[in-house]
C-alpha positions in Angstrom: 0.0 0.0 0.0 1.2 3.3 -0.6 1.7 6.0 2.0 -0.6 8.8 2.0 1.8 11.7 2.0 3.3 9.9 -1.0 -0.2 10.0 -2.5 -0.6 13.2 -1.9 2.4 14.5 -3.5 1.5 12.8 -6.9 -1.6 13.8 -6.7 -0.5 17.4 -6.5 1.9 17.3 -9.5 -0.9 15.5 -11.8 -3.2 18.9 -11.0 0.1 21.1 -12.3 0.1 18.9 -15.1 -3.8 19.1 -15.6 -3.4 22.6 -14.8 -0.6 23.9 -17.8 -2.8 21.5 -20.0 -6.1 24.0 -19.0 -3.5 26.8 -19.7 -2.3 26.4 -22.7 -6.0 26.0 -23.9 -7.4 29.2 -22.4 -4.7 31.0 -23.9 -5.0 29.7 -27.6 -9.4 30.0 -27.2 -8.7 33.6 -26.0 -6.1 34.7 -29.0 -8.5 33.1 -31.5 -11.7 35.1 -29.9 -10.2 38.3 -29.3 -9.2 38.4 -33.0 -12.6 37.3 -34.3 -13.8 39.9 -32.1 -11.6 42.5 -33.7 -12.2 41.1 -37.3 -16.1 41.6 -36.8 -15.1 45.2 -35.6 -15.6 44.8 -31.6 -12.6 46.2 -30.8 -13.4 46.9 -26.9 -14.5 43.3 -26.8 -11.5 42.1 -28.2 -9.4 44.2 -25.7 -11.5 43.1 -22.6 -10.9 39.2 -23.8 -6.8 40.0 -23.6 -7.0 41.5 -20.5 -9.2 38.9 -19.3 -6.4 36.3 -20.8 -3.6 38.1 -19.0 -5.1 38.1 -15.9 -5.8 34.5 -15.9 -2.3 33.7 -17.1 -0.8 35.8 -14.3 -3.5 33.6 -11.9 -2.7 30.2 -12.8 1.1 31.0 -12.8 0.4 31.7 -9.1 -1.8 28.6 -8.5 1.7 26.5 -10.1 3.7 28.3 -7.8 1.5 27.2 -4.6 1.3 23.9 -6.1 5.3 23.1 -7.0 5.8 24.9 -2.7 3.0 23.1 -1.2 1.8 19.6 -3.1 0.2 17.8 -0.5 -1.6 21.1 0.7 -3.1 21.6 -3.0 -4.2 17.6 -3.3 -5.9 18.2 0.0 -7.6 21.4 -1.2 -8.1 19.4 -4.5 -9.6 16.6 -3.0 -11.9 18.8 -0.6 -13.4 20.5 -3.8 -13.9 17.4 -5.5 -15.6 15.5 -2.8 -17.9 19.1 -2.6 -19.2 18.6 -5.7 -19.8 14.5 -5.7 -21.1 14.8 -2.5 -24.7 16.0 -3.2 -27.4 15.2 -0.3 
């Protein structure tokens, strides 16, 4: 059996993993969107979807820093929120 800390830790770097994955998507959705937006001649809309993408960027590099200092703390939090939503009464 393996030890729970152990656990713990994996389960922490599988989120970063999951989590530059996520990244890496947001960014490309936002980049396509914000130049549609600007193509169609939105061009408030398009700057409010890079700013948006910025701030989110700037946000999940935070979240990665938390999560490479603290991985059993972030599989905890990771399992709280997951048990949260399967655990519907």
């Amino acid at each position: 059996m393996i030890p729970v800390a152990l656990r713990a830790g994996s389960m922490g770097l599988k989120f970063l993993r999951t989590l530059y994955k996520g990244k890496a998507k947001i960014g490309t959705a936002a980049k396509k969107s914000a130049t549609f937006a600007a193509n169609k001649g939105f061009p408030k809309t398009s700057q409010f979807i890079t700013g948006t993408a910025k701030k989110t960027h700037k946000g999940t590099k935070n979240i990665k820093k938390f999560v490479k200092k603290y991985p059993k703390s972030s599989a905890a939090v990771t399992g709280a929120v997951v048990w949260d939503m399967l655990d519907k009464d």
